[in-house]
C-alpha positions in Angstrom: 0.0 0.0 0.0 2.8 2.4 0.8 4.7 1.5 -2.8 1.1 2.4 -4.7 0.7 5.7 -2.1 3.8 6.8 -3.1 3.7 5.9 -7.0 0.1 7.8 -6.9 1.7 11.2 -5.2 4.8 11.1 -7.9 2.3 10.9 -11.1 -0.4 13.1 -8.9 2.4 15.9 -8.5 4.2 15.2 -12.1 0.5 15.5 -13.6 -0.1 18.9 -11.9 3.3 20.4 -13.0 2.7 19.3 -16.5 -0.7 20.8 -16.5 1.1 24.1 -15.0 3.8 24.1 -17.4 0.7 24.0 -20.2 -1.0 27.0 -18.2 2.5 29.0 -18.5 3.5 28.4 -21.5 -0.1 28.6 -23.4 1.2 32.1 -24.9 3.6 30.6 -26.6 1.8 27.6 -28.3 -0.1 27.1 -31.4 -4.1 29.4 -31.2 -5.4 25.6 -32.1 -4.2 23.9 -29.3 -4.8 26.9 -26.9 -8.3 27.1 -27.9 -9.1 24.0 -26.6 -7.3 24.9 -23.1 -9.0 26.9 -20.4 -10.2 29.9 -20.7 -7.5 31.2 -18.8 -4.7 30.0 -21.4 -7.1 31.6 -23.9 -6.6 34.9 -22.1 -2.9 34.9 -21.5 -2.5 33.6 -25.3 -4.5 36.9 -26.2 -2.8 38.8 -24.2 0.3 38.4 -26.0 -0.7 37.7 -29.5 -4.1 39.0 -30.0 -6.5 37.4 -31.9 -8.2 36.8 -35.2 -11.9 38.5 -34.0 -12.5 41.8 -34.8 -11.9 43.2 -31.8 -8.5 45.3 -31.2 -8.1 44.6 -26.7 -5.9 47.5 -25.1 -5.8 48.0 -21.6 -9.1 48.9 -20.2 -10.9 49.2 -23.3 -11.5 47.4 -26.4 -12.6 48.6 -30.0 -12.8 47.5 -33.6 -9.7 46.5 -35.5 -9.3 49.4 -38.1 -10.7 49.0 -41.8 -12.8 45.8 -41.3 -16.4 43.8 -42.2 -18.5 44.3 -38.7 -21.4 42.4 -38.5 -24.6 43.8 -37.0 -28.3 43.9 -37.2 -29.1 47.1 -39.7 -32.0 48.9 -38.8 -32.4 50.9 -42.1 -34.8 48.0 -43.8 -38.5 48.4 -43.0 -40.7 47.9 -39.2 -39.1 44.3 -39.5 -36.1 45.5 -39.7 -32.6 44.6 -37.8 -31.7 42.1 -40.6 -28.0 41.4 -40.1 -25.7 43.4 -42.4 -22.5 44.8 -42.3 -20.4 47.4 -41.6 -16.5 48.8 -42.5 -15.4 50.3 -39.4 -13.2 53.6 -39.9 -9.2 53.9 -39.8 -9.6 54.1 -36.4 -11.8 51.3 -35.3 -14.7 53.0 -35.0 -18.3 53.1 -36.6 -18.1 56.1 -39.1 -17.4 56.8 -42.5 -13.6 56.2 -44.1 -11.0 59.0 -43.2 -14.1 61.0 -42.1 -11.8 63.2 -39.8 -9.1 63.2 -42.1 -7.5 66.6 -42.8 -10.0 68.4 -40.5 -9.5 71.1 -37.7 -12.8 71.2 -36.4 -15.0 68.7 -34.8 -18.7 69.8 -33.8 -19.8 66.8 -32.1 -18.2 63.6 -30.5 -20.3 60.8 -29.3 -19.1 58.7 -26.3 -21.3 55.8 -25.2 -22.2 51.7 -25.7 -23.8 49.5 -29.1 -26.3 52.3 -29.1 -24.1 55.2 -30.0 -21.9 53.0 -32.0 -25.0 52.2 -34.7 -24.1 54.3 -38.0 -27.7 55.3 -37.8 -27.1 57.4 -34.3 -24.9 59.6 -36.0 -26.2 59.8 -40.1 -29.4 61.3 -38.2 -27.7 63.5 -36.4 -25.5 64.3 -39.2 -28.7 65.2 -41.2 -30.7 67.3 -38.8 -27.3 69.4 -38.4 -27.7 70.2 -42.4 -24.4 67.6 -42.7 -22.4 70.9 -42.6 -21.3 70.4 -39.0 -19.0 66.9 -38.3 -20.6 64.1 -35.8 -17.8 61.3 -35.1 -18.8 58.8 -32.9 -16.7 56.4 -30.3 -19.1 54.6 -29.5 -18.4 50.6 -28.9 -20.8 47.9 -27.3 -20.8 46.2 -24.3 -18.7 48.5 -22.9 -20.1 51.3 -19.5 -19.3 54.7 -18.8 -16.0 53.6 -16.6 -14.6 52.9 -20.0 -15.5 56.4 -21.8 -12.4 58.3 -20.0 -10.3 55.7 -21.7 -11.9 55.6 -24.6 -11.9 60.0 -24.7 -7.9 59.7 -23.6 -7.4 56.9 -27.0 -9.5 59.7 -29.6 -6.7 63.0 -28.2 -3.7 60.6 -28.0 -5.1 60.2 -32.2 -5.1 63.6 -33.0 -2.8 64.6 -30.8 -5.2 66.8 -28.7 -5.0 68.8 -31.8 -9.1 68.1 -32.8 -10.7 69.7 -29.9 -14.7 68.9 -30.5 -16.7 71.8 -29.8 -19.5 69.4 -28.0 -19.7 66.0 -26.2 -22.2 63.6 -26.6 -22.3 61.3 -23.6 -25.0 58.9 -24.3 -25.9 57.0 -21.1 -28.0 53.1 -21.7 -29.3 52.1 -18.9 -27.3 48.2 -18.5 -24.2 50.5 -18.5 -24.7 50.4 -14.8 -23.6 46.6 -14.6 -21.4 46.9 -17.5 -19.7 49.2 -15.5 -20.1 47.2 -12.2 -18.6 44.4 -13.7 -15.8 45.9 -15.1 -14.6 47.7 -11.8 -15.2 44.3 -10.5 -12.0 42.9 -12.4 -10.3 46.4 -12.1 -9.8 45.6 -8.5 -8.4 42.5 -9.4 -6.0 44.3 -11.2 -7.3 43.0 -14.4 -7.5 45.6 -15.9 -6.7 44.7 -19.7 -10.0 44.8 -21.9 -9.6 41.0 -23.0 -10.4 39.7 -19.1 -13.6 42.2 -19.6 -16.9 39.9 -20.7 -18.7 41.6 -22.9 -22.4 40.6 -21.4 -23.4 39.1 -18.3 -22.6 35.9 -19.3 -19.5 35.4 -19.7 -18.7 37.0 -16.3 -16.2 34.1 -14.9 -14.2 35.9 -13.1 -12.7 32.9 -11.0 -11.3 31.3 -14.4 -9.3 34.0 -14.7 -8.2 35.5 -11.5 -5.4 32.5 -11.0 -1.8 32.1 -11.2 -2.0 28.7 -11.0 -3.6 25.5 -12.2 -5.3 23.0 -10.3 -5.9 20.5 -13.1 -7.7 23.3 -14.9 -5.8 22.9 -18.7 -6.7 18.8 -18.3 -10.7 19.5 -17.9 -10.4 22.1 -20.4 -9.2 19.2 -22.9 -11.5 17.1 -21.4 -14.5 19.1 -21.9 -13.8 20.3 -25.1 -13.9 16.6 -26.2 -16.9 15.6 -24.3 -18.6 18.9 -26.1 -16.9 18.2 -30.1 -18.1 14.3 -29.6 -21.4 14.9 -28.3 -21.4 13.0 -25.9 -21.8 16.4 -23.6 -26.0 16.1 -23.8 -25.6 12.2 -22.5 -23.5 13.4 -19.7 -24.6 16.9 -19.1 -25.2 16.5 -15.5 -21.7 16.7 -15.1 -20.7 20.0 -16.3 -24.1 21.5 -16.4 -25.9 20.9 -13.2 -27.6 24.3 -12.8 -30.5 25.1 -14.7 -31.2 28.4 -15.8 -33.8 29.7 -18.6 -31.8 33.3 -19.4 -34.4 34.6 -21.7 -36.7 34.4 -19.4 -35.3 36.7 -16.8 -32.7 39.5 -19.2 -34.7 39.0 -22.2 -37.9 38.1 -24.0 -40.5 39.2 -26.4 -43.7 40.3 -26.4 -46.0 41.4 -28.6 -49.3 43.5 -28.2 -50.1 42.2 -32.1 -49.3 39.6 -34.6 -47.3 42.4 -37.1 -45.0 43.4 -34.4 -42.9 41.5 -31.7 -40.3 43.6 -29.1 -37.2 42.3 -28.1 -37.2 43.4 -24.3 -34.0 43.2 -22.1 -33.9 43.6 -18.2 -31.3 46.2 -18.5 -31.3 46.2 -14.7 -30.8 42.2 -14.2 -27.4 41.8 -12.1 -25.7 38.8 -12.6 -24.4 38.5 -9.1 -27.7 37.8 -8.4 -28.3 35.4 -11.3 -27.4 32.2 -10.0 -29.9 33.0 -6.8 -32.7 33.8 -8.6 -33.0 36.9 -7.7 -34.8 39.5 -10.3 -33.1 42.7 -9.2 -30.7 44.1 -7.0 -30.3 47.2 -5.5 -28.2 49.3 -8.0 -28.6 52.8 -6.3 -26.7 51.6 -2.6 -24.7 54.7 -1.3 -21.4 53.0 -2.3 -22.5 51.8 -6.0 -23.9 55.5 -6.4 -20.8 57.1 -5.5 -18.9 54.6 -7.6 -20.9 55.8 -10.9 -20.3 59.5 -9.4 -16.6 59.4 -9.6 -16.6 57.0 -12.7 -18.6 60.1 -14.7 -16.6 62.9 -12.7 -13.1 61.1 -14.3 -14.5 61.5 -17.5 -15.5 65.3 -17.1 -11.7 65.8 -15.8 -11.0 65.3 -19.2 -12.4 67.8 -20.8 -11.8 71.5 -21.7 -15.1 73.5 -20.5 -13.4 76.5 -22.4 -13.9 75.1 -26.0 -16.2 72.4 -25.5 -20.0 72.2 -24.4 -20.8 68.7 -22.7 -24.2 66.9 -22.7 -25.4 64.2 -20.4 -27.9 62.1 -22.6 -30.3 59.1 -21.1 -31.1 56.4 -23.2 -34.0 54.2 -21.6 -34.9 50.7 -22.8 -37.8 49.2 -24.6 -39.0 47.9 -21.4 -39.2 51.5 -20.4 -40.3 52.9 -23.6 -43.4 50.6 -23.4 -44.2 50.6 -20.0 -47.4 52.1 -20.8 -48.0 50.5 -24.2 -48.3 46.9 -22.9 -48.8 47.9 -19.3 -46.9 44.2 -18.0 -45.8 43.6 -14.5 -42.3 42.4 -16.2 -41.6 46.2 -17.2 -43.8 48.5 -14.9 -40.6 47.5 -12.6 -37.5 48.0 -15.0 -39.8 51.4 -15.2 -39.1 52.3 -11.3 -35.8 51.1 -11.3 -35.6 54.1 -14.6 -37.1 56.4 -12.0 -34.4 55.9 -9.6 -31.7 56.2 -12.3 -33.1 59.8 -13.4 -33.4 61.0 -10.1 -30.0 59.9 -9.4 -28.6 61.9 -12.3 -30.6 65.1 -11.8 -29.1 65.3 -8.2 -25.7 64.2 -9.1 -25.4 66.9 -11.6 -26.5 69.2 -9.6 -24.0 68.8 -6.7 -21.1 68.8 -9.7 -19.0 71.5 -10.6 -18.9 71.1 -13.9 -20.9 72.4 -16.7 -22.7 69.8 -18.0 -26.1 69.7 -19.7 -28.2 66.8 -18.4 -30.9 65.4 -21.6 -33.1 63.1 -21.0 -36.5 63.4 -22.9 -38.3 59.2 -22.1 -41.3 61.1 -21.5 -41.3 62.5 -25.1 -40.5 58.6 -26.3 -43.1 56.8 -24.2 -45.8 59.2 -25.9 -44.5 58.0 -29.4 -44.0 54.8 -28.0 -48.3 54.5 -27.5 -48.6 54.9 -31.0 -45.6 54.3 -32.9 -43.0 51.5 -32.9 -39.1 52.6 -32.1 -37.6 49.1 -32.1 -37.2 46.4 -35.1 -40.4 44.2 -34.8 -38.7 40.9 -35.7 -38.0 40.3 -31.8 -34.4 39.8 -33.2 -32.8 43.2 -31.5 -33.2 45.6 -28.5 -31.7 48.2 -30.3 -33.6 51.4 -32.2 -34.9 50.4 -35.4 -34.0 53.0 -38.2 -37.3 55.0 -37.4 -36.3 55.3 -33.2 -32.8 56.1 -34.4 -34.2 58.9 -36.2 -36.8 60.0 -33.8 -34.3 59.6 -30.8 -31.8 62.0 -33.0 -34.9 64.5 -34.1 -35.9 65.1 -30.3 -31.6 65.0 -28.9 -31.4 68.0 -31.8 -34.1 69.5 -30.5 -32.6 69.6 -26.5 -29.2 70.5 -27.9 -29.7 73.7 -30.5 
């Protein structure tokens, strides 16, 4: 018995070195075995090498590698719109036309904010209702929450050089950037703080896979479970790796329809994943200390900026679910409503107790009244987003606020 204890501890520990040795060197190694590693490898390969997605990772933020195909739903179709399309990202990485800034000294409007200030359609309407004599360039990249806009308002002056000073600042505010944010201070404080740890959505928050230095069998069950899954043998044996079961759509997002032409794609925009796996429909997102986190997230971004040549504008961009609230008049959004309520009261005092000059915009009560009668979203129940028309009526009324 002694003999086998001991011949189990020398291939136990020569097992786990070998599997560390994997871990460390998984930067170095071949993308087609390190895909199939954990997602820890994955990162570290990243990391080092980047990747062949479209996404360019920096530290802190992420945006679009330059002059490249995006895919995306394109609302400019019809009311069942939001069929998927494409889009060549600028020189830059960003959503607007080629060289658009190229050789100009003057910039009338930049847009700072998530997927919905990064649709082409955001800025063409503005673009339009401004005559198209004044320039609107837009930074705008999904998934991404209002910590990130400092970094992504330092990356546009470290382009130009601080030489294209706009004369206005768009900051559009969606109402999930609260979590996107949450989650990304989350890993900040992990000091993890390059944009290829940050999960773009809720669900691929899995923080403990990558907050590790070391490997407890971890690169072995990665193998392991990438051959359960490419065999399928993974729905035989499920149980194993899946033992929680969770419906998603029913609890961030679902559809409804109040007739058979038209069907919404609602989102919780308030659903909190640390609360996900508890069932739990909403936290509180307005405690003391999460509302003095988005305080000094917001006041790091105004730092930024010259009050002397630019004008800054705050701008609130509810959901569907709030948008409808009194269309379909459903228990599911009536609360996503108050928790709107909270979020606008929270910014009206906030920007009141803040030095700086900033415009706060927020019109929902101008949207819910179109909302009654008119649909702002693609009825396909494909996308959350504006459909072309709530582009351009969100644009219409944000022109109206800012002239």
């Amino acid at each position: 018995m002694k003999k086998i204890f001991l011949n189990f501890l020398v291939l136990f520990f020569t097992l786990l070195i070998i599997d560390n040795l994997i871990l460390m060197s998984s930067s170095y190694l071949p993308w087609s075995l390190v895909q199939v590693l954990s997602q820890k490898s994955q990162t570290d390969y990243k990391i080092r090498n980047g990747d062949e997605s479209s996404i360019n990772y920096e530290e802190y933020i992420y945006t679009h590698k330059p002059n490249i195909k995006i895919p995306f739903f394109d609302p400019g179709h019809s009311l069942h719109d939001g069929e998927l399309s494409y889009h060549i990202t600028d020189e830059n990485g960003y959503k607007n036309p080629p060289n658009y800034l190229k050789n100009k000294e003057n910039l009338n409007y930049l847009l700072i904010g998530d997927s919905f200030t990064a649709y082409p359609n955001y800025s063409k309407y503005l673009r339009e209702f401004l005559d198209g004599e004044k320039l609107v360039y837009s930074i705008g990249v999904g998934g991404q929450g209002f910590i990130h806009w400092q970094y992504q308002l330092d990356r546009f002056f470290s382009l130009y050089e601080n030489k294209l000073q706009p004369k206005n600042i768009i900051l559009n505010f969606y109402e999930n950037d609260f979590d996107d944010s949450l989650r990304a201070e989350k890993y900040f404080k992990k000091k993890l703080t390059h944009s290829v740890y940050y999960p773009h959505n809720i669900y691929s928050d899995n923080l403990e896979k990558v907050d590790r230095n070391f490997s407890f069998f971890h690169e072995y069950y990665s193998i392991l479970r990438y051959i359960v899954i490419t065999t399928g043998i993974r729905e035989k044996i499920s149980f194993l790796f899946d033992r929680k079961k969770i419906n998603f759509n029913q609890k961030y997002s679902f559809t409804m329809s109040k007739s058979t032409d038209c069907k919404i794609r609602f989102e919780n925009p308030f659903f909190n994943n640390e609360k996900l796996f508890n069932n739990e429909k909403y936290s509180d997102y307005f405690t003391k200390e999460k509302k003095e986190f988005y305080k000094n997230s917001i006041v790091n971004v105004l730092k930024k900026i010259d009050y002397d040549k630019t004008k800054v504008y705050f701008v609130y961009i509810p959901s569907a679910s709030v948008i409808y609230s009194q269309k379909f008049q459903d228990p599911s959004l009536s609360e996503t409503f108050n928790q709107y309520k909270k979020a606008d009261n929270f910014f009206k005092s906030m920007f009141k107790e803040l030095d700086f000059n900033v415009k706060y915009i927020n019109f929902t009560d101008d949207l819910i009244k179109i909302g009654n009668t008119k649909y702002l979203h693609p009825c396909n129940g494909k996308d959350s987003h504006f459909s072309d028309t709530g582009f351009k009526t969100f644009a219409k009324l944000l022109i109206s606020k800012i002239s």
